[in-house]
PLY file of the C-alpha trace (Angstrom):
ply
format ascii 1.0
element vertex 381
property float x
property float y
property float z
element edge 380
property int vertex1
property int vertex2
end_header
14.57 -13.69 -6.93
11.41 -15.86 -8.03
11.34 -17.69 -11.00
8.84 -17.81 -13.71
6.62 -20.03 -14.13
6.43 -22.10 -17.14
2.98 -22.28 -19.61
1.64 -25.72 -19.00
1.71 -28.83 -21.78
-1.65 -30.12 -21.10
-4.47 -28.92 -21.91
-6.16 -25.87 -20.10
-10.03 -26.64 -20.83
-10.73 -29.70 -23.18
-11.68 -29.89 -25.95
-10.50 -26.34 -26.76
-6.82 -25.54 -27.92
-4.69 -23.51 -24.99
-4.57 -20.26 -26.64
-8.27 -20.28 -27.18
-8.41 -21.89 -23.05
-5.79 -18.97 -21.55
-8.06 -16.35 -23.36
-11.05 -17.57 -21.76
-9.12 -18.28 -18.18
-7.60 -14.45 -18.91
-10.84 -12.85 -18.94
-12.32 -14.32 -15.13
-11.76 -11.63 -12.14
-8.90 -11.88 -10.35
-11.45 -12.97 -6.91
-12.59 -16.05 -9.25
-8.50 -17.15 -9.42
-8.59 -19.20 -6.32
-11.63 -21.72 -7.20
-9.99 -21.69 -10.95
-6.85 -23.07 -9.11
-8.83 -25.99 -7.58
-10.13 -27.00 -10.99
-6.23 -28.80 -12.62
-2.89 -28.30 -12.29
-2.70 -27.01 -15.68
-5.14 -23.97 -14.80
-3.25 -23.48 -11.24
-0.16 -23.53 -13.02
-1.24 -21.11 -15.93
-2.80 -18.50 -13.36
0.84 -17.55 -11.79
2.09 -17.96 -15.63
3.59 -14.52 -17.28
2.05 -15.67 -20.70
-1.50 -15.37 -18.28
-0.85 -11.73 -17.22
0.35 -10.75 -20.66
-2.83 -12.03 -22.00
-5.23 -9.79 -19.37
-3.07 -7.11 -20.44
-3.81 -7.61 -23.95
-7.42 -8.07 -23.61
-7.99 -4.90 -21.24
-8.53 -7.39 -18.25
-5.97 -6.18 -15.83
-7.53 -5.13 -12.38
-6.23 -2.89 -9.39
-6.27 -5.15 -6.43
-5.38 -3.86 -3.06
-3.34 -5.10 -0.42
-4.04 -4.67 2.95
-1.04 -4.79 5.50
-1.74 -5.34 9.37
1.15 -5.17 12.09
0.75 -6.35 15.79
3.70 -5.91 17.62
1.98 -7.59 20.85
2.18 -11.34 19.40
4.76 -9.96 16.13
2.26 -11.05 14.01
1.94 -9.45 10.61
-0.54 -10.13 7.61
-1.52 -10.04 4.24
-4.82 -9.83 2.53
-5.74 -9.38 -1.38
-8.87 -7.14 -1.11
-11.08 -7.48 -4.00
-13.93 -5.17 -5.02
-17.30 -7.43 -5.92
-19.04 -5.95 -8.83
-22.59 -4.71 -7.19
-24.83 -1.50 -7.34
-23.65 0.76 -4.40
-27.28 0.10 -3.03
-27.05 -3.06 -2.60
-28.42 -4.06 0.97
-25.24 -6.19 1.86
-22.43 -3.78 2.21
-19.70 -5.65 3.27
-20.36 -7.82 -0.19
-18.75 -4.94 -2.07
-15.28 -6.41 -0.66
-13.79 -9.56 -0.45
-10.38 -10.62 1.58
-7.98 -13.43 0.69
-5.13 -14.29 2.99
-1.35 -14.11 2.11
1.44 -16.33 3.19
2.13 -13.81 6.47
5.21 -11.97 6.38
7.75 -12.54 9.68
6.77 -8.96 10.98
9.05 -6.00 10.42
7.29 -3.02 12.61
7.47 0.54 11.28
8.27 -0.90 7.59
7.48 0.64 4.70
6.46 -0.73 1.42
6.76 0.39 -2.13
4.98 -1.16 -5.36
7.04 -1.64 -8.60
5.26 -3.94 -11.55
3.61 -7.37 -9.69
5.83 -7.02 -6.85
5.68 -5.46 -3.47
8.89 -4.47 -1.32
8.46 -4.35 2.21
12.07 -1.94 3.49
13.27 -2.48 7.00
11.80 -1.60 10.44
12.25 -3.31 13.84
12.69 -6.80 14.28
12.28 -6.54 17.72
11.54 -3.12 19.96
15.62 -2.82 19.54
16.78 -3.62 16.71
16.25 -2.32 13.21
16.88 -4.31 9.96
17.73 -4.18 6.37
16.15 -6.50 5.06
14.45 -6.26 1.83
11.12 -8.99 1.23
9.26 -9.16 -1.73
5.74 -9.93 -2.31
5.20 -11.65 -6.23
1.45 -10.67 -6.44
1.44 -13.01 -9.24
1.99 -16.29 -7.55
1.18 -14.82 -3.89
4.65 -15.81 -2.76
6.95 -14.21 -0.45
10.88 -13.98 -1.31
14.47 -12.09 -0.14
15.54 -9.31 -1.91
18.83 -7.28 -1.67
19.32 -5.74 1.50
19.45 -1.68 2.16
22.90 -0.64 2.63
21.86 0.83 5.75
19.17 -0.04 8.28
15.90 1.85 8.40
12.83 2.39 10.56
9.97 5.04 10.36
11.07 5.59 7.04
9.39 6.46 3.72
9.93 5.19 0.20
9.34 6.26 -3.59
9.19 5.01 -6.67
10.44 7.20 -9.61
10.89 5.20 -12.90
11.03 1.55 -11.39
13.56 2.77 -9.49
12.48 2.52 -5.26
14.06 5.21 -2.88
14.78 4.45 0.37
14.19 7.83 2.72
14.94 8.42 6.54
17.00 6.37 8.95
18.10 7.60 12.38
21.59 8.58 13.82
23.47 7.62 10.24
24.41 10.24 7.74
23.11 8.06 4.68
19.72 9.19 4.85
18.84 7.88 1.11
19.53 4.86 -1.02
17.87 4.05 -4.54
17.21 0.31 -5.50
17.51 -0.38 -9.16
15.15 -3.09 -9.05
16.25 -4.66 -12.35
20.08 -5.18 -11.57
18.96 -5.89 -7.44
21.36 -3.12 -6.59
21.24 -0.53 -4.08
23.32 3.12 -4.64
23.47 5.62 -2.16
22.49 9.38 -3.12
24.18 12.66 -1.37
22.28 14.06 1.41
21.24 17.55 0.43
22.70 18.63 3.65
25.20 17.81 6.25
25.17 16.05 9.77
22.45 14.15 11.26
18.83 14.30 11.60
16.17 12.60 13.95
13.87 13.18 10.79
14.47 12.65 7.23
10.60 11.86 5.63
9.23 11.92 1.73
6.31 13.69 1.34
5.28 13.32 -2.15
5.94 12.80 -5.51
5.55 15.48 -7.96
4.20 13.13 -10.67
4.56 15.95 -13.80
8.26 16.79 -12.71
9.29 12.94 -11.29
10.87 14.95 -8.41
10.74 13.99 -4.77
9.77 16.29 -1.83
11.61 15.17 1.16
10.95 16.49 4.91
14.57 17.26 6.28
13.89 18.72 9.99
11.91 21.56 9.47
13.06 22.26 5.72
11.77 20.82 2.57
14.14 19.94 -0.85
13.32 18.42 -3.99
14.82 15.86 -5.13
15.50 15.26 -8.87
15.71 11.31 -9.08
17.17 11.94 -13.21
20.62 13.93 -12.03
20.42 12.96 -8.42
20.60 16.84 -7.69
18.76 18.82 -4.56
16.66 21.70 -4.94
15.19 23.73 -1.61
11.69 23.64 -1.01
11.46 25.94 1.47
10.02 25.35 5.04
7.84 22.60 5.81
3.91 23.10 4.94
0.85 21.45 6.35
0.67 18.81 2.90
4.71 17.61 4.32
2.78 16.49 7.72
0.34 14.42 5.70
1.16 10.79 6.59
-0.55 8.35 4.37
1.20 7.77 1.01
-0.06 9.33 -2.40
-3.04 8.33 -4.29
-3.92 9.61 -7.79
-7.26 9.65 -9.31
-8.72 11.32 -12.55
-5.31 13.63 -12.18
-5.72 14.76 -8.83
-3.33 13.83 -5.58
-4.82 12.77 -2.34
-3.33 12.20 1.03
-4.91 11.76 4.35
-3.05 12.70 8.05
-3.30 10.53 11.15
-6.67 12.02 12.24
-8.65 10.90 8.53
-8.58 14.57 7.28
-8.64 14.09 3.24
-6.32 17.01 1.34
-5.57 17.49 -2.84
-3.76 19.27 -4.85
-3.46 19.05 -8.46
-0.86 17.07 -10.20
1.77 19.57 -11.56
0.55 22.93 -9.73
3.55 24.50 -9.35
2.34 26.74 -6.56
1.73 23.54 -4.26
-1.58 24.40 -2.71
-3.49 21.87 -1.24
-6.80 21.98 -0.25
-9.40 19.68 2.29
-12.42 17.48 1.20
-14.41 19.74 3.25
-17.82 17.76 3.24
-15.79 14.68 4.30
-14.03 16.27 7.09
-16.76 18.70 8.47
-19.18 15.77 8.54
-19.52 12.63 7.73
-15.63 11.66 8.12
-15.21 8.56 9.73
-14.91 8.26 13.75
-11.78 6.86 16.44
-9.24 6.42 13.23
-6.15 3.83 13.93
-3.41 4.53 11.36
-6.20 5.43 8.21
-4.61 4.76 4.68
-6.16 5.58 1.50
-5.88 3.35 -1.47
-7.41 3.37 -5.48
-9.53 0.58 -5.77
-11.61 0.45 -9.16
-11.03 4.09 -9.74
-12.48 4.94 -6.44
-10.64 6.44 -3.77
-11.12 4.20 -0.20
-10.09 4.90 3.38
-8.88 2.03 5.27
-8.29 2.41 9.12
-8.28 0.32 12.40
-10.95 0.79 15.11
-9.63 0.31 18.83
-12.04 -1.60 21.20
-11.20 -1.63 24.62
-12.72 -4.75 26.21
-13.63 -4.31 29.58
-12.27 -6.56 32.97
-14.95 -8.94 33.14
-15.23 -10.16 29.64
-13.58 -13.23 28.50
-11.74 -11.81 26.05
-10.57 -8.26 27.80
-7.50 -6.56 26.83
-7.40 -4.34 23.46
-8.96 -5.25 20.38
-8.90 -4.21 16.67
-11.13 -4.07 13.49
-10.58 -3.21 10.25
-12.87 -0.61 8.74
-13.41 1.05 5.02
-15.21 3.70 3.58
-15.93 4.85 0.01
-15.54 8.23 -0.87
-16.73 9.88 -3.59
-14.97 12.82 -5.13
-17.04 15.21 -7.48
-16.33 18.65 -9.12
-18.13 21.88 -8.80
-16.91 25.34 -9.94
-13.30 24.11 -9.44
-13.90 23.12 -5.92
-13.81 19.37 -5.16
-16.04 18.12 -2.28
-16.15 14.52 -1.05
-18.87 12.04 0.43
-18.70 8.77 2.05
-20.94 6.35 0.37
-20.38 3.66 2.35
-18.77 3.08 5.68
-18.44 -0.37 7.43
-16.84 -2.71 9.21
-15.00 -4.87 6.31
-13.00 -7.58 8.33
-12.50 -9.40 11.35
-8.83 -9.93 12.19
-7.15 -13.34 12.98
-8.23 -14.99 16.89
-4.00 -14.35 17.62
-4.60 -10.51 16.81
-8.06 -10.47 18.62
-6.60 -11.10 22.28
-4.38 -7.50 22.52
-2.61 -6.37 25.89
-4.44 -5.41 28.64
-1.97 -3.24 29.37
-2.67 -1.18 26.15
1.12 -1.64 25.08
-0.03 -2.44 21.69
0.91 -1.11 18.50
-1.39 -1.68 14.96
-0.22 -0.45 11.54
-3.02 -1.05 8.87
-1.30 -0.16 5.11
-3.04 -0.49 1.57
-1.34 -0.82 -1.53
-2.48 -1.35 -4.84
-1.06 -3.43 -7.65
-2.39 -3.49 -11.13
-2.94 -7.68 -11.90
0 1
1 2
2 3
3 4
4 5
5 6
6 7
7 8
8 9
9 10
10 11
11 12
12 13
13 14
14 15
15 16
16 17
17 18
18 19
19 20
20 21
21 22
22 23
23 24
24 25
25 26
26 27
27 28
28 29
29 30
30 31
31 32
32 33
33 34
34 35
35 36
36 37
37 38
38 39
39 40
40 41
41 42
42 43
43 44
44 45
45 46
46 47
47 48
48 49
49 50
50 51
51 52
52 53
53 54
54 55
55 56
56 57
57 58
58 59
59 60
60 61
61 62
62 63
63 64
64 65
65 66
66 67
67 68
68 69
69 70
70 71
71 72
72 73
73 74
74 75
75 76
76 77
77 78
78 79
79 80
80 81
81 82
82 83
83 84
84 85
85 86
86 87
87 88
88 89
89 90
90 91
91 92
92 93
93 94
94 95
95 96
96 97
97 98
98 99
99 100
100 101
101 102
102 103
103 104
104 105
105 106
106 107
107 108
108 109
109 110
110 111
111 112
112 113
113 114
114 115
115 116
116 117
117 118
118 119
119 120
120 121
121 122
122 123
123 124
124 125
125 126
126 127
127 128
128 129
129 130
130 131
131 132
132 133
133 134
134 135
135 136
136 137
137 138
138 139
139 140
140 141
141 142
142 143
143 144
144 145
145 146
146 147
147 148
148 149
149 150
150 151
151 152
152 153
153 154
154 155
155 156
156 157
157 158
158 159
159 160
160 161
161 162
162 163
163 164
164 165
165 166
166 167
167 168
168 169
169 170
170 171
171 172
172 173
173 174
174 175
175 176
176 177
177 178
178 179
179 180
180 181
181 182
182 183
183 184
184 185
185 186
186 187
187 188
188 189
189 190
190 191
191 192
192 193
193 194
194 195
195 196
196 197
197 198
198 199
199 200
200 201
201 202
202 203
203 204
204 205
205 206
206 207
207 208
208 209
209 210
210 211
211 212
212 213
213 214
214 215
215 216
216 217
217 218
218 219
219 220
220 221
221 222
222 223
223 224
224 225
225 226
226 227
227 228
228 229
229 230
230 231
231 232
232 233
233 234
234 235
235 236
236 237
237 238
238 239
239 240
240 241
241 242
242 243
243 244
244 245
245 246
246 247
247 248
248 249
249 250
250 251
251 252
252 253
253 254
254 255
255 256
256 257
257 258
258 259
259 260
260 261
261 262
262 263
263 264
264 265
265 266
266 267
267 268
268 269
269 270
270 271
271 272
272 273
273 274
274 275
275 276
276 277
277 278
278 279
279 280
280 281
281 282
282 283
283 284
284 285
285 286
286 287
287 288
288 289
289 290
290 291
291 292
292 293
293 294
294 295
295 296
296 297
297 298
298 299
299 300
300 301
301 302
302 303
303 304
304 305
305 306
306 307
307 308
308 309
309 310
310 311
311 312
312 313
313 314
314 315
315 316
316 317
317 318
318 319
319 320
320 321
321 322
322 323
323 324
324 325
325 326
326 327
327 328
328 329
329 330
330 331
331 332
332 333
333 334
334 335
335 336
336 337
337 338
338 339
339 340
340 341
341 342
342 343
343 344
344 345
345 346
346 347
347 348
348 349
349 350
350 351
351 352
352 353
353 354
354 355
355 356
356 357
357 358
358 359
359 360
360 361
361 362
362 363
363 364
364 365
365 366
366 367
367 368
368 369
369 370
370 371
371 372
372 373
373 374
374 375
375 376
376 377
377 378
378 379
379 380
């Protein structure tokens, strides 16, 4: 795996001594990182540093950044932004100045991955190499330096899977025609165990659908049964059948104790962390009327405490244009969640288009084969 990187021997910002420079350099936003790289190789080397994270911890610095993740499987092109939230009144007449994208080294693309986020990192768990052939291959994303690196392969490979994390620990959930339909990756020791299936033969569907963050436990979709899964004593527990939140298909997002999800058409459901009774509710306000329109793949991700929808738009260009075939944007929208005799309610106060994807990504089939996976993560830097 990566290595660290050492604290540098001269001197961060003359005339000042270096633990007086990395608490000023510790304090900048994580968007200001890559002009501070330009500045010296001492600062460039510092910013990738452990002793420079340490030191944002310390001081209360530490930001959520988010990652976006967008698959192509017309050209097999995947990428990597860091999206960044600009500090500005909500008002402000340029929208799309709320958010800022940086490109990541690109990823060779695995489709129907899935990721997982445990510390600085970011593991990105099998898929398809091609439209055949599915992989278990582990990469790893150091947030820290922004550099891509092998990690320990699944023991079995997986596409149109799910994954957890329980206690640093990442669970690997689904794969089709192959008994072992879950592996956990101790991600300190790099070493993959697999954990008894809670029932036996083989199904087209094994899925998580959530975490129960009081318990630690695991819901997982088997068919059309649920189970918990206790991640301390590896032991199952039935769930019952399969309810509406198991068909949710975004992964979990927690603000101000409260879970959100969102399904493949944008709807927005909650439930409270640690109701027992599972209910789950909808945003109503945000899905009776001003949701979002002609949703690719929508993904909702924390970013500064606020809860954001991130989706692809489909253009089909028409015959005569130069550029024809299918094309994609990327779009976001800000919701905001408030509280009213129990009931929670949600409005979007901003929805725009946020980013215009690479030329290669812009020139889709015009045969409409295409297939586009947009993913947010966040990671706490």
């Amino acid at each position: 795996m990566s290595t660290t990187t050492e604290p540098p021997s001269e001197v961060l910002i003359p005339p000042l001594p270096n633990d007086i420079g990395l608490n000023i350099l510790a304090r900048i936003p994580r968007h200001r990182h890559p002009i501070l790289s330009a500045v010296s190789k001492p600062v460039r080397s510092i910013l990738s540093s452990p002793e420079f994270f340490a030191a944002r911890s310390l001081l209360n610095c530490s930001q959520n950044i988010a990652y976006l993740s967008i698959v192509s499987s017309f050209h097999y092109h995947g990428y990597w932004f860091e999206v960044y939230r600009i500090p500005r009144p909500i008002a402000h007449a340029d929208r799309n100045s709320l958010l800022r994208f940086a490109r990541v080294s690109p990823l060779p693309v695995f489709l129907y991955s899935v990721t997982a986020v445990v510390g600085h990192k970011i593991y990105v768990l099998g898929g398809f190499t091609d439209l055949s052939r599915t992989s278990s291959a582990v990469w790893v994303l150091d947030c820290r330096s922004r550099t891509w690196e092998r990690g320990p392969s699944m023991r079995a490979p997986r596409s149109v899977s799910s994954a957890a994390v329980v206690g640093g620990e990442i669970y690997a959930i689904g794969v089709h025609g192959d008994e072992l339909w879950i592996e956990v990756l101790d991600t300190v020791t790099e070493r993959w165990e697999a954990v008894t299936s809670p029932v036996e033969g083989k199904y087209a569907l094994v899925k998580m659908s959530r975490i129960d963050e009081m318990g630690g436990r695991i819901r997982v979709r088997v068919g059309l049964k649920a189970f918990w899964l206790d991640p301390t004593n590896r032991t199952w527990e039935v769930a019952g059948d399969v309810d509406m939140l198991d068909l949710c298909y975004s992964g979990q997002c927690v603000v101000d104790g409260t879970s959100f999800w969102c399904d493949h058409v944008g709807r927005i459901s909650y439930a409270e962390i640690g109701n027992r009774n599972e209910s789950r509710r909808l945003l109503e306000s945000v899905t009776e009327g001003n949701k979002p329109k002609d949703l690719y793949w929508p993904s909702l991700v924390v970013l500064e405490g606020r809860l954001v929808m991130v989706w692809g738009q489909r253009i089909d260009g028409s015959a005569s244009s130069t550029a024809g075939g299918v094309k994609m944007r990327v779009w976001c929208a800000e919701v905001e969640v408030v509280s009213k005799n129990g009931e929670l309610s949600g409005g979007v106060l901003w929805s725009e288009k946020v980013l215009l994807l690479p030329e290669e990504m812009e020139e889709m089939s015009h045969n409409n084969k295409f297939f586009f996976h947009c993913a947010c993560l966040s990671v706490s830097l």
